[in-house]
C-alpha positions, 0 to 999 in steps of 0.5 A, spaced: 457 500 512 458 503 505 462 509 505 463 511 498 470 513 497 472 511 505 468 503 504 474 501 507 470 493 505 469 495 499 475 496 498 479 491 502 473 486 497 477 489 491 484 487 492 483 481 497 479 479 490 486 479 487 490 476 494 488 470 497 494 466 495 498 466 501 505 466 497 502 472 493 500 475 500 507 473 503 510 477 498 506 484 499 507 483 505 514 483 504 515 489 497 509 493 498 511 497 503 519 498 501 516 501 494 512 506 497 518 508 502 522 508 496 518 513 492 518 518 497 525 517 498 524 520 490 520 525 492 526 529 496 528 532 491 523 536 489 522 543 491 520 544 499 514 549 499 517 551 506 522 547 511 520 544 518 526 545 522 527 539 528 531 539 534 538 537 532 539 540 526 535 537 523 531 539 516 525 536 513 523 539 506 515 538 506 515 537 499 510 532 494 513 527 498 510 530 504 503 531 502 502 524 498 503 521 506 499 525 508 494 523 503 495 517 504 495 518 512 488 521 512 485 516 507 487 510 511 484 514 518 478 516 514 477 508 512 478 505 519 480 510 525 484 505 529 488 502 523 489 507 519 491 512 525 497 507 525 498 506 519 498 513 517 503 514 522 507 508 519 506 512 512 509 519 516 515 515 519 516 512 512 516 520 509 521 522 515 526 516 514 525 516 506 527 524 506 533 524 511 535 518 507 535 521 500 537 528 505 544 524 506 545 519 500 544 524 495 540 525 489 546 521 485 546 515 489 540 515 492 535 515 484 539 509 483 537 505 490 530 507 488 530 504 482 535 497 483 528 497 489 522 499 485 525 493 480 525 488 486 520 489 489 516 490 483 519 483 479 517 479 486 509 482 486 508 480 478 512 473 480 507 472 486 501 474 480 503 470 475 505 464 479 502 464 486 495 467 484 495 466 477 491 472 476 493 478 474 494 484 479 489 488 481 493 495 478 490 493 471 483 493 473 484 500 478 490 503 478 489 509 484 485 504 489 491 499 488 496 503 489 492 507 495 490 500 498 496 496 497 500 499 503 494 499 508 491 493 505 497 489 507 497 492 514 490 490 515 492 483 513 498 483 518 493 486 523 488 481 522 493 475 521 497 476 528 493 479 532 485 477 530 484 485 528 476 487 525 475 494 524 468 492 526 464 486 528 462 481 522 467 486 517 472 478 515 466 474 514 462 480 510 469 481 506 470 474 505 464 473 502 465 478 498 472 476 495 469 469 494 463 473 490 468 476 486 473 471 485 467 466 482 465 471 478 472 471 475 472 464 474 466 464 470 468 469 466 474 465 465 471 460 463 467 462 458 473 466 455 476 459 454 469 456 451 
């Protein structure tokens, strides 16, 4: 099912390769979407390029925040119709509730939220890596597939977790071998660092 850019298993291989702790993966579960919500709450306050006024007086600058969901949206629908249509929907629900926060917090109070969040969030993942995993996370090897994959790489473990959800027949245990594949290749080098 090789799709280049939108290999959905590919991917998945890569971060899974990095996650299979189930504390490590507890906690993305828990941080990963909070530091993607929060960033766009910092995007609020660049410049719309237009405002799309909703019922209520309600006013959404569509600004970087709004096409980096969007980006974000369509990479995940592109990947895997069914899951990424809902995540991606997640990720225009973030951008909403992010702006309409930044929009009545402010920008004093709000960068502040921001960072106090982005520090937590990011301190628990680091601990997860460190303790949990014992390996270090996947930003250092490819920061833009990390960052890009993280929130639909935990939703698709929520999705698989709770409700058995495979993008295609066979799409687990191909991913899992791969994961297997590339965890023993970084144990063997490792090893061969330490002797």
């Amino acid at each position: 099912m090789g799709k280049g850019l939108f290999d959905l298993e590919h991917h998945f291989a890569f971060y899974g390769a990095y996650h299979s702790n189930p504390t490590n993966i507890l906690i993305h579960m828990l941080f990963v979407w909070p530091l993607f919500f929060t960033s766009l709450i910092l995007w609020h306050f660049t410049p719309p390029l237009f405002v799309l006024s909703l019922p209520l007086g309600l006013d959404l600058g569509l600004n970087f925040g709004f096409f980096l969901a969007l980006l974000y949206a369509f990479f995940y629908v592109l990947m895997d119709a069914k899951a990424g249509s809902l995540a991606g929907f997640l990720c225009i629900l973030c951008w909403v509730g992010a702006d309409l926060l930044a929009a009545s917090a402010g920008f004093s109070l709000a960068w502040k939220v921001v960072v106090a969040a982005q520090l937590f969030c990011w301190a628990g993942q680091f601990i997860g890596h460190g303790v949990f995993e014992k390996r270090a996370p996947a930003l250092l090897d490819n920061l833009s597939q990390a960052f890009l994959m993280a929130p639909f790489f935990v939703f698709l473990e929520l999705l698989q977790s709770f409700f058995g959800y495979e993008p295609y027949p066979g799409f687990q245990a191909s991913v899992k071998a791969k994961i297997e594949a590339n965890r023993k290749e970084w144990q063997d080098s490792k090893q061969k660092k330490a002797s």
